[in-house]
C-alpha positions in Angstrom: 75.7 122.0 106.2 72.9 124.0 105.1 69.3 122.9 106.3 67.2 121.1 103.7 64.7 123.6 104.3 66.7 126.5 102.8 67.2 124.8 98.9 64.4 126.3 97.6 66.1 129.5 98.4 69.9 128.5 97.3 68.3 126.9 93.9 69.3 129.2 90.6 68.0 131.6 89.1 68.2 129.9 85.7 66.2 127.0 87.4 62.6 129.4 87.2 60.5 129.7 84.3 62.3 132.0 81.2 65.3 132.6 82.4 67.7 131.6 79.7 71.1 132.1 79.4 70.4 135.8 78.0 68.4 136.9 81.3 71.2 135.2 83.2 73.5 137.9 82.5 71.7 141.1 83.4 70.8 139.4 86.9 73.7 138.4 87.5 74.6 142.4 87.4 72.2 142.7 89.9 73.4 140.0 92.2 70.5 137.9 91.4 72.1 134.3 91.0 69.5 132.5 93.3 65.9 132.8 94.2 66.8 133.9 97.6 68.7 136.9 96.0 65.2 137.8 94.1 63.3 137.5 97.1 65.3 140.3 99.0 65.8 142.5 96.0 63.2 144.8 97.5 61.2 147.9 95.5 62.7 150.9 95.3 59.1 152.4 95.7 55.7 151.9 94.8 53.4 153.7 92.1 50.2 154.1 93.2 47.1 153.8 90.7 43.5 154.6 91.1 40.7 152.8 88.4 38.3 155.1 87.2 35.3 154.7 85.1 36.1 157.5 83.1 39.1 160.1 82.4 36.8 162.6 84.0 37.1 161.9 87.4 41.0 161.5 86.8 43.9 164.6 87.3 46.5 165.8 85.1 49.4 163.8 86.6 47.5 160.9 88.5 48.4 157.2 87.6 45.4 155.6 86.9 44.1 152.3 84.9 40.8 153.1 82.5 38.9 151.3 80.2 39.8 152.8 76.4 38.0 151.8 73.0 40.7 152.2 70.2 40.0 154.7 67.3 42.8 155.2 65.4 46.8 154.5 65.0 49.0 157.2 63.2 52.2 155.6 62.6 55.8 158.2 63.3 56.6 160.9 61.4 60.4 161.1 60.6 61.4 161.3 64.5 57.9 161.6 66.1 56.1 159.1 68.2 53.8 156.7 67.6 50.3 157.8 68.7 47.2 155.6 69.1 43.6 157.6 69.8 41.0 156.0 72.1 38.6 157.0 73.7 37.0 156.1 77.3 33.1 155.5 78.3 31.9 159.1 77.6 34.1 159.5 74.6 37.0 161.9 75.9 39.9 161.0 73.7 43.4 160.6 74.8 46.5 159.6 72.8 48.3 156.8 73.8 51.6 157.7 72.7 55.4 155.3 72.3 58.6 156.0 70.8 61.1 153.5 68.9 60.7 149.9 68.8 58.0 149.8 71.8 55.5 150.8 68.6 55.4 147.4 67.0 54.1 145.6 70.1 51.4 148.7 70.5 50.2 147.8 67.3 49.9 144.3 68.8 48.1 145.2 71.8 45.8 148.2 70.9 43.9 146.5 67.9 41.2 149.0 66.6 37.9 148.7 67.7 38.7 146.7 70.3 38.6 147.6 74.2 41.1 147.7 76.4 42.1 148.8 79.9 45.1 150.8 80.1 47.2 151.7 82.9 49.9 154.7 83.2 50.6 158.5 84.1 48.0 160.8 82.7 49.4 163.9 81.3 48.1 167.0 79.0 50.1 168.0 75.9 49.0 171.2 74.7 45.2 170.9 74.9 45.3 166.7 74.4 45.2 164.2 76.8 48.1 161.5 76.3 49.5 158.9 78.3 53.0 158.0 77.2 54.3 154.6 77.1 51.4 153.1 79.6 52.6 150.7 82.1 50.3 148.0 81.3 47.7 147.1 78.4 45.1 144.1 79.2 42.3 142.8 77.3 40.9 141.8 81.0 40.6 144.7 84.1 41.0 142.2 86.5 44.8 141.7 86.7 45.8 145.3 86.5 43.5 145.8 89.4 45.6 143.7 91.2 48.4 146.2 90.3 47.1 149.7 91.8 50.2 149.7 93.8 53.2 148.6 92.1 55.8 147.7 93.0 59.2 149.5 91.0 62.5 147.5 91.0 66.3 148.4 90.6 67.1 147.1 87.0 69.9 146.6 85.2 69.8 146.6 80.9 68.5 144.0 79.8 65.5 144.1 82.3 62.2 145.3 82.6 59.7 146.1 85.6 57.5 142.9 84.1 60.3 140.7 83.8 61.6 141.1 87.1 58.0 141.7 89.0 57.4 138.0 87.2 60.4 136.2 88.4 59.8 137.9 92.2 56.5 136.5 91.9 58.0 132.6 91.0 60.4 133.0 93.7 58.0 134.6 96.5 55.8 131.5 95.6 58.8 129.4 96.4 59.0 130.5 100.1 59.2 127.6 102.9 58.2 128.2 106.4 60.4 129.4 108.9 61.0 128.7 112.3 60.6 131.9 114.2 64.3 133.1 115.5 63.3 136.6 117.4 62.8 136.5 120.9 58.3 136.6 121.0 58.3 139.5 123.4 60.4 141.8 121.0 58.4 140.5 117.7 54.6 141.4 119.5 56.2 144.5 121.2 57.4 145.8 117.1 54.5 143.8 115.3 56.3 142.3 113.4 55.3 139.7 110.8 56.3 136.1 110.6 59.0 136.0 108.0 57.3 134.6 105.2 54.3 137.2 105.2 57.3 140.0 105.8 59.1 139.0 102.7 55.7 138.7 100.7 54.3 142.3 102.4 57.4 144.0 101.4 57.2 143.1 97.5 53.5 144.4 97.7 53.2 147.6 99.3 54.8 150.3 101.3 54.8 147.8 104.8 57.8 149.5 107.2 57.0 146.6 109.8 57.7 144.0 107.0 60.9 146.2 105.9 61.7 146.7 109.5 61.3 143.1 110.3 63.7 141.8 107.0 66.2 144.3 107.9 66.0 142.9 111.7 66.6 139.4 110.2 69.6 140.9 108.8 70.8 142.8 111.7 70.8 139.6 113.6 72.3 137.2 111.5 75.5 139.7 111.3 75.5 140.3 115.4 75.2 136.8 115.8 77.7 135.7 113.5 79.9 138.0 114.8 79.1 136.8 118.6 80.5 133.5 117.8 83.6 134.5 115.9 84.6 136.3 119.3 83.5 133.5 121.7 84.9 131.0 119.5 88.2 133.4 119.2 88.8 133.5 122.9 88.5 129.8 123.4 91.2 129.3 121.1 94.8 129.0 122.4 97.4 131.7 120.8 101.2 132.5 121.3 101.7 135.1 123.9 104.5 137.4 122.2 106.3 139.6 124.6 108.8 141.7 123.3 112.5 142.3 125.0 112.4 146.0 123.3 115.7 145.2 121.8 115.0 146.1 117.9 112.4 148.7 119.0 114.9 150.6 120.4 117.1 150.7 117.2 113.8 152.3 115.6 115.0 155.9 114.2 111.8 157.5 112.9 112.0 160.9 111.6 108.8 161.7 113.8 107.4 161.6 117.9 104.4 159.1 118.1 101.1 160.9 118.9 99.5 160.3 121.8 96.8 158.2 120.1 100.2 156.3 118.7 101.6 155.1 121.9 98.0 154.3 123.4 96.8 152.0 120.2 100.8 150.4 120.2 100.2 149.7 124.6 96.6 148.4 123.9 98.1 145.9 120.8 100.9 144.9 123.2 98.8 144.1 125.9 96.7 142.0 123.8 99.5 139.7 121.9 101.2 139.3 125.8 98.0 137.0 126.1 97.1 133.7 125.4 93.8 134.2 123.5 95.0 135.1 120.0 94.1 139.2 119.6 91.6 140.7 116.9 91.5 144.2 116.8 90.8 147.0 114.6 93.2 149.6 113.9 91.2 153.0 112.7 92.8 156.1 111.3 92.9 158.3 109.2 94.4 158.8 106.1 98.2 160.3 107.7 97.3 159.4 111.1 100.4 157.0 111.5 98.8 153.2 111.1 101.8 152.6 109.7 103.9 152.7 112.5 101.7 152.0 114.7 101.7 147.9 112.6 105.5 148.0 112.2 105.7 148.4 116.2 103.4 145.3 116.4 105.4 143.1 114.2 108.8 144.0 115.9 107.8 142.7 119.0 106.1 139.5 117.5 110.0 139.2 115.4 111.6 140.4 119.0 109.6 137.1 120.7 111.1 134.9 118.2 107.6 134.9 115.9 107.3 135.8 112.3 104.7 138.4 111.0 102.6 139.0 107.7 101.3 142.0 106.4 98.5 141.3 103.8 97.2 144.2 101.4 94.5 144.3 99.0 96.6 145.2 95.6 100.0 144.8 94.4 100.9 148.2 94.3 99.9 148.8 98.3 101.6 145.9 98.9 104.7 147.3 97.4 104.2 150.6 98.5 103.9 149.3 102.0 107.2 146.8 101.6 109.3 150.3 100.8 107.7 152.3 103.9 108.3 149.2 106.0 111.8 148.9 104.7 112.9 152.4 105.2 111.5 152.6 108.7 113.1 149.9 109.9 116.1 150.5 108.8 119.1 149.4 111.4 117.1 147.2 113.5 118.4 144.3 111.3 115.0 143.0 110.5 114.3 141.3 107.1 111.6 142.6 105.2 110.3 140.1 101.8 107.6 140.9 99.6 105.8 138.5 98.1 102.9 138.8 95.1 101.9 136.7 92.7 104.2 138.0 89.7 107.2 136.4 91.9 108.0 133.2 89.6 110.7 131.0 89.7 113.9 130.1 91.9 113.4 134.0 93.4 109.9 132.6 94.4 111.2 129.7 95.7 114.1 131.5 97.4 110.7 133.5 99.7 109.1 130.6 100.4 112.3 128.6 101.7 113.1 132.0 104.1 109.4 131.7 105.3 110.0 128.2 106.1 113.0 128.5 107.5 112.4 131.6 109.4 115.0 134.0 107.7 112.5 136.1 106.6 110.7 138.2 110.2 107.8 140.0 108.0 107.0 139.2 104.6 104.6 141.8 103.1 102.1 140.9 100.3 98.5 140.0 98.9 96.7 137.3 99.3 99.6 135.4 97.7 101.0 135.3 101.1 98.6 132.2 102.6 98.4 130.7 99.4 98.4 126.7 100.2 102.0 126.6 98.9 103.4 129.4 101.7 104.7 128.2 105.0 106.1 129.9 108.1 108.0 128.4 110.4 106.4 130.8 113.2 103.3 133.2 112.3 102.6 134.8 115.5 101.4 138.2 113.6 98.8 138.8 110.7 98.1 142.4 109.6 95.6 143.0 107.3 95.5 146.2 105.7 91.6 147.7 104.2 90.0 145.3 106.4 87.1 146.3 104.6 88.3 144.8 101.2 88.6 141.3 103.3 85.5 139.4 104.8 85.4 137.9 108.2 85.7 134.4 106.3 88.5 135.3 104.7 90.4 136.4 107.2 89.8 133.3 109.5 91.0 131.2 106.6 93.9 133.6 106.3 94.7 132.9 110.0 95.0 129.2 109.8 98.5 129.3 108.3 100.1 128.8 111.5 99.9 125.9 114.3 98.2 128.1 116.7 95.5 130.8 115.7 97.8 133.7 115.1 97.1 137.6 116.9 95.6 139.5 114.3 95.7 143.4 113.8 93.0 144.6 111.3 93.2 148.6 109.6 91.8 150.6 108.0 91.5 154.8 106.7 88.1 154.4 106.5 86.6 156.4 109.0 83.2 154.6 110.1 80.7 156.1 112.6 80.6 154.1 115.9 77.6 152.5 114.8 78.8 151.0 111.5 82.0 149.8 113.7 79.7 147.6 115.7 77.9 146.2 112.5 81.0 145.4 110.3 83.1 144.7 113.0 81.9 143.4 116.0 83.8 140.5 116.7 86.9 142.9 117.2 87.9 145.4 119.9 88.2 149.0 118.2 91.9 151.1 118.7 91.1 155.1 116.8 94.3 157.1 115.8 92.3 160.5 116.6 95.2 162.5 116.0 97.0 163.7 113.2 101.0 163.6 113.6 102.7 167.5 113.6 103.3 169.3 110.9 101.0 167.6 108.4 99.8 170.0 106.2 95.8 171.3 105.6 94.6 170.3 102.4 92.7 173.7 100.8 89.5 172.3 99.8 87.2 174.4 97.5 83.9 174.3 96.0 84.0 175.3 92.0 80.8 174.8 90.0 81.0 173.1 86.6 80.5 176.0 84.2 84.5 177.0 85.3 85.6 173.7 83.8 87.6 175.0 81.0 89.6 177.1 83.6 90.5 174.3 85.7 91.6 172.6 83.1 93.3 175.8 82.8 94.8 175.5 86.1 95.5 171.9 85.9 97.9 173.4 83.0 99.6 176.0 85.3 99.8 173.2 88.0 101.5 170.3 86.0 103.9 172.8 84.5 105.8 173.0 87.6 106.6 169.6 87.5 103.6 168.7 89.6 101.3 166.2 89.7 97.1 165.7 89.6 94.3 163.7 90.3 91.2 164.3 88.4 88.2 161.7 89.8 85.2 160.7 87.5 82.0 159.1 89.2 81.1 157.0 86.1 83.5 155.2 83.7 81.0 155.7 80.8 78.5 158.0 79.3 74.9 156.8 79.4 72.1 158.2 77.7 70.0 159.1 80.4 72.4 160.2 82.6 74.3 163.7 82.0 77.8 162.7 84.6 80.7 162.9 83.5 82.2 159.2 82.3 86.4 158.9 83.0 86.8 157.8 79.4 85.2 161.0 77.7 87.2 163.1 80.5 90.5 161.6 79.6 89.7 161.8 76.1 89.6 165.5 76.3 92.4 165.9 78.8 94.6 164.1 77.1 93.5 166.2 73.8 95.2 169.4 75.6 98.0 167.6 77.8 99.2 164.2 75.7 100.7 161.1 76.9 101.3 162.6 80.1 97.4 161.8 80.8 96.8 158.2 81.8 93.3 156.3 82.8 92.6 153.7 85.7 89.4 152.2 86.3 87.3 149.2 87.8 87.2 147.7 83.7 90.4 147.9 83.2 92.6 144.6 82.9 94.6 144.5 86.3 98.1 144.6 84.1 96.9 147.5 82.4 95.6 149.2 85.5 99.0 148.6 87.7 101.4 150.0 84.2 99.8 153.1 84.4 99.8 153.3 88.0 103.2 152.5 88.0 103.9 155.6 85.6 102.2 158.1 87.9 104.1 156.8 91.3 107.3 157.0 89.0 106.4 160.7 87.3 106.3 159.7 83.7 102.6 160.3 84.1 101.3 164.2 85.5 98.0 163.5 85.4 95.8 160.6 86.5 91.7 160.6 85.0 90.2 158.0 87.2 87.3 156.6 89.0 87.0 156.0 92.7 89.7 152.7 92.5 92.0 155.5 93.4 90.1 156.0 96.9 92.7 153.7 98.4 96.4 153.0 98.1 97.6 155.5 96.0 101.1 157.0 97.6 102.2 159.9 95.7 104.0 163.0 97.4 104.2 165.0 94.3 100.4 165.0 93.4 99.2 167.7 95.4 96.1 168.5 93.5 92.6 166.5 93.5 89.7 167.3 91.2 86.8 166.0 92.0 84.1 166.0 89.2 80.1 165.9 90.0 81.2 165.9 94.0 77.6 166.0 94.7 77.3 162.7 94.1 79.8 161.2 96.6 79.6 160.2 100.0 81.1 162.3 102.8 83.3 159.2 103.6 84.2 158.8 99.7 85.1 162.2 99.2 87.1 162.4 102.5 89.0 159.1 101.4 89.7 160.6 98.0 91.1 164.1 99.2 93.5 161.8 101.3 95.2 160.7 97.9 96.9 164.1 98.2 98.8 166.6 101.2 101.2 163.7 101.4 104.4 165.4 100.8 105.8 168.7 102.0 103.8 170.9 99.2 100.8 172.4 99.7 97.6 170.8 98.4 94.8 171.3 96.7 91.3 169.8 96.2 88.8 171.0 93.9 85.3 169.9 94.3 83.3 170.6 90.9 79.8 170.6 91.6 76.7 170.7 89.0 73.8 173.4 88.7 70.9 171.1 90.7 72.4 171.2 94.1 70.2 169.4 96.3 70.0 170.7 100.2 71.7 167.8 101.4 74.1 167.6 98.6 75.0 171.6 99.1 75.5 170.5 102.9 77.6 167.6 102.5 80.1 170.0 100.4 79.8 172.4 103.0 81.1 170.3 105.5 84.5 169.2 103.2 85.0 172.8 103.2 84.8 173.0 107.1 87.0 170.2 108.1 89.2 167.5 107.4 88.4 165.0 110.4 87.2 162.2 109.2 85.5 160.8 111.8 83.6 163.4 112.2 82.6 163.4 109.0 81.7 159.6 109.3 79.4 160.8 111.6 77.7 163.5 109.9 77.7 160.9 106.6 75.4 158.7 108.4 73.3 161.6 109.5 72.5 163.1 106.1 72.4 159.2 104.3 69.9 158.3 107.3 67.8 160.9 106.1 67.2 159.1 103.0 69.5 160.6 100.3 71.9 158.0 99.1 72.8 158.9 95.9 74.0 156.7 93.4 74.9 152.9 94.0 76.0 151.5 97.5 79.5 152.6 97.6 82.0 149.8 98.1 82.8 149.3 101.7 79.6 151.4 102.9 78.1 148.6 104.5 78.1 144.7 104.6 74.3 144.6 104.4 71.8 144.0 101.3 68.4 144.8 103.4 69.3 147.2 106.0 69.6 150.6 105.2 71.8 153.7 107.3 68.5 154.2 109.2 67.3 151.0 109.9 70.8 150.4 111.4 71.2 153.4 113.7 67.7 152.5 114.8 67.9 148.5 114.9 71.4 147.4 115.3 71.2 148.0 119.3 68.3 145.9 119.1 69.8 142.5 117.5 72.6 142.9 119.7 70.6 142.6 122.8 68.6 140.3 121.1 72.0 138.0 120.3 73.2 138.4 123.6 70.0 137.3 125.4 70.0 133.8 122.8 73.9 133.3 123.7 73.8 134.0 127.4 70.1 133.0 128.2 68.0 130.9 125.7 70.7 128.4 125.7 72.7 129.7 122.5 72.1 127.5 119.0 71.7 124.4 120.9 67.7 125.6 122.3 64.3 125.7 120.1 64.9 129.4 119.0 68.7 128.6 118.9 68.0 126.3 116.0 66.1 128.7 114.2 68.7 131.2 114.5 71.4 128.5 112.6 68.5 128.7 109.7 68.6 132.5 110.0 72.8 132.6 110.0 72.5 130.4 106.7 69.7 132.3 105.0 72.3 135.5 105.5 75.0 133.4 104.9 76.7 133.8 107.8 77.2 130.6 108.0 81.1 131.1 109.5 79.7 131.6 112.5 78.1 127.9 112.5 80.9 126.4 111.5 83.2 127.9 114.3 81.3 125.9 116.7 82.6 122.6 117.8 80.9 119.6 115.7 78.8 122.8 114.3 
């Protein structure tokens, strides 16, 4: 149960002052349901003001907060803005100056005749001074001196700076006292703040101890967590599964295992021979064999008389899956079931009684597999595939379908630098498929800036005329006004202007019905071209589609981009990937493309991903699967990570684990991250 000392923190959102059911929705965008979530949604930056008595000893540029008399108000001219004159201590005028509706509460606020102090960007329009849309307008000086550095929030629509500085302020003001939960010696060797003042410090200024020390907390929480998971994992009685090799050996597949095949297939073997039930991660590349590696797995788990389970995270990789299972193990006279959640009825029934009754050795599916109504009669196998789609809880709840803990085998064709693998997973020893099997094509990536787009449309023409097939990836799924990327919806629009029905859209908004039917009509060929956003990075099998275009590349992630290439070179065709790039390259942005010119190993481009991102430059949102963390950045955990692990080592094996002082401050810390799965793995935890 969660300590008493945490509600504040767990409380609503709606529960502060003026949140309402229409400021609800917007934070909720945001991830802001609870106060806890506000007090770690940290600045993005700070603006930095300085007051002067006049606009004299102020710069073309500088923010600044002044004193103003208002003069005058002359309203908008057809489309023109607003403009209010005033004028400061030794009469230089400036124009205070707002567009659209912001005007009508100027008029409110800049009275004339009356002073006011004004705070904003200074700036020179011709030979007049004008501040546009100020920051803040008070009657008093006092509180926007309070404000020379200011704090500047991610928003979402529906949100303002003042709106969201206010309810950060309620919920910093909510803050308990904490226990401290770092080992003293580390906290005075980083000086570090208590929590409290690092929380508070980090919503006021630029404080990289306080950021450092919140990031720690993080860091931590997620080593610790993942501590227990594995001590409480090997405590735990499995079913050793040895394999006699008899349906093995009936295995005909049309290829030799690599190397990095038969040693990831010994080390899974070895594990699921023991009693303590196996959790390992299976990395690879997209084409690198996971595959087969997973169907070896689960023959010797059927060959020792256990069942196994494959789970994927959509229906369509689960099906896709189900086929490549199928056809590979063809004449070992294994049954293969899928199960989803469109399977009604007596054929429903019909899977669950073969579960039960052990006729079925692997059933394949989504989570539909561990619903409460599925049985096995022996689980001695779970595979998960895109671990990274799955969190730790889930997958221990997933596990609990059997009457002892079964072995589980986690993958994924996400290639994460050796760091990252240590802060999403832990708890798990690591198998890589380094190697790509013989005689899998290079994909031929190029670089195409976006002033050529009408002749790779062009192209895409010449391409789908042959009876081939395309990708054509979108970073946005709608235009905004203040951004100028390219939105799948206007993309498809146009494509499907020149090409027709053949053109079909998938993204995150779509109803899941709608998004699987046209899907479904690419993997089937009705459909040559699919306009999509990045839900196609993973699980898209199409051997015919062996051209990728990838709009506004710049803006990806080395990893993203690596993942998304992957969608194509499948088959026995040459491929294609077109990066389309816009006019302001940035350095690191020109590098990163550089580099998916140069090669197609993905780990090493894992690598180099964290590099430039550690620099700084994250562009765009968090992309899905990046990280689990909310605080810690790519540079914080290259830097800190080592740190909390040492740290959660030295509690577990030294301070006497959660059971001590600090212990017990460290089962506050696990529920203020929520990580609270690791509490409860503890006996009478």
């Amino acid at each position: 149960m969660r300590p008493d000392l945490l509600n504040p923190l767990f409380a609503e959102t709606g529960s502060l002052k003026g949140v309402g059911p229409g400021l609800a929705r917007p934070l909720e965008k945001l991830g802001l349901s609870r106060v806890r979530d506000l007090a770690y949604h940290l600045p993005d930056r700070f603006v930095t003001r300085r007051a002067v008595a006049n606009l004299d000893e102020a710069s073309v540029g500088e923010q600044i907060v002044v004193a103003l008399t208002v003069r005058e108000h002359r309203g908008a001219s057809g489309r023109g803005p607003y403009r209010i004159l005033a004028d400061d201590a030794l009469g230089n005028v400036v124009a205070l100056v707002y567009f659209g509706r912001s005007s009508f509460t100027a008029k409110k606020q800049l009275p004339v005749g009356e002073r006011r102090w004004v705070a904003g960007r200074l700036d020179q329009f011709g030979q007049s001074l004008q501040i546009v849309h100020p920051d803040h307008v008070a009657e008093d000086g006092a509180g926007l001196m309070g404000q020379l550095n200011e704090p500047v929030y991610p928003l979402s629509e529906g949100l303002t700076q003042g709106r969201i500085q206010a309810l950060v302020h309620q919920a910093i003001g909510l803050l308990p006292d904490l226990p401290e939960w770092i080992e003293p010696g580390l906290v005075a060797k980083q000086g570090w703040p208590v929590w409290k003042d690092a929380v508070v410090e980090s919503h006021r200024a630029q404080h990289p101890a306080a950021r450092d020390r919140l990031a720690y907390d993080e860091l931590l929480a997620n080593a610790l967590a993942l501590m227990l998971v594995r001590s409480a994992n090997r405590q735990r009685s499995g079913t050793p599964l040895v394999g006699d090799g008899r349906l093995r050996a009936k295995l005909n597949l049309p290829f030799a295992l690599t190397g990095a095949q038969t040693r990831a297939i010994a080390e899974i073997e070895g594990d699921i021979a023991q009693g303590a039930p196996m959790l390992r991660l299976l990395q690879g590349d997209v084409g690198s064999g996971k595959t087969a590696v997973a169907l070896h797995a689960m023959l010797v788990a059927v060959e020792a008389g256990a069942q196994a389970a494959l789970l994927a995270p959509t229906e369509i990789l689960a099906r896709q899956h189900a086929e490549t299972l199928t056809r590979m193990a063809t004449g070992t006279g294994v049954t293969i079931q899928l199960l989803t959640g469109r399977d009604k009825g007596r054929a429903r029934e019909s899977i669950l009684m073969g579960l039960l009754d052990g006729s079925i050795d692997i059933c394949v599916g989504t989570h539909a597999i561990f619903q409460d109504a599925v049985a096995y009669r022996n689980l001695g196998l779970v595979v998960i595939d895109e671990q990274h789609r799955f969190g730790v809880g889930q997958r221990l709840m997933l596990t609990q379908k059997a009457r002892r803990t079964p072995h589980c085998l986690a993958m994924t064709a996400t290639p994460i630098p050796r760091t990252l693998t240590l802060a999403q997973y832990g708890e798990m020893d690591v198998s890589r498929l380094d190697e790509m099997p013989p005689g899998r094509q290079a994909i031929d990536t190029r670089v195409v800036s976006q002033e050529r787009l009408a002749d790779v449309i062009d192209g895409i023409g010449r391409h789908i005329a042959t009876g081939a097939q395309a990708y054509w990836v979108c970073p946005m799924v709608r235009e905004q006004e203040t951004e100028d990327l390219a939105a799948a919806e206007a993309r498809h629009a146009l494509l499907q202007e020149r090409f027709g029905d053949t053109v079909v859209l998938v993204h995150g908004q779509l109803r899941p019905e709608l998004k699987d039917a046209a899907m479904e009509r690419f993997a089937r060929g009705d459909a040559k071209l699919l306009v999509a956003t990045t839900v196609i990075e993973v699980g898209v099998d199409v051997p015919n589609a062996t051209l990728m275009v990838i709009e506004q590349a710049e803006r990806f992630g080395l990893a993203q981009l690596h993942q998304l290439r992957g969608r194509v070179g499948r088959g026995s065709q040459k491929s294609t990937c077109l990066l389309l790039r816009g006019e302001a390259l940035s350095e690191v942005g020109r590098e990163r493309l550089a580099l998916m010119r140069e090669t197609q190993d993905g780990f090493q481009l894992a690598e180099e991903d964290l590099r430039l991102r550690g620099g700084g430059e994250l562009l765009g949102t968090r992309q899905s699967g990046d990280t689990p963390f909310r605080v810690a950045d790519f540079e914080q955990i290259a830097r800190l990570l080592p740190l909390a692990h040492d740290d959660a080592r030295l509690l577990m094996e030294r301070d006497g684990g959660l059971s001590s002082p600090r212990g017990e401050a460290a089962r506050i810390l696990l529920y203020l991250f929520e990580r609270d799965w690791g509490v409860q793995l503890l006996r009478g935890g």
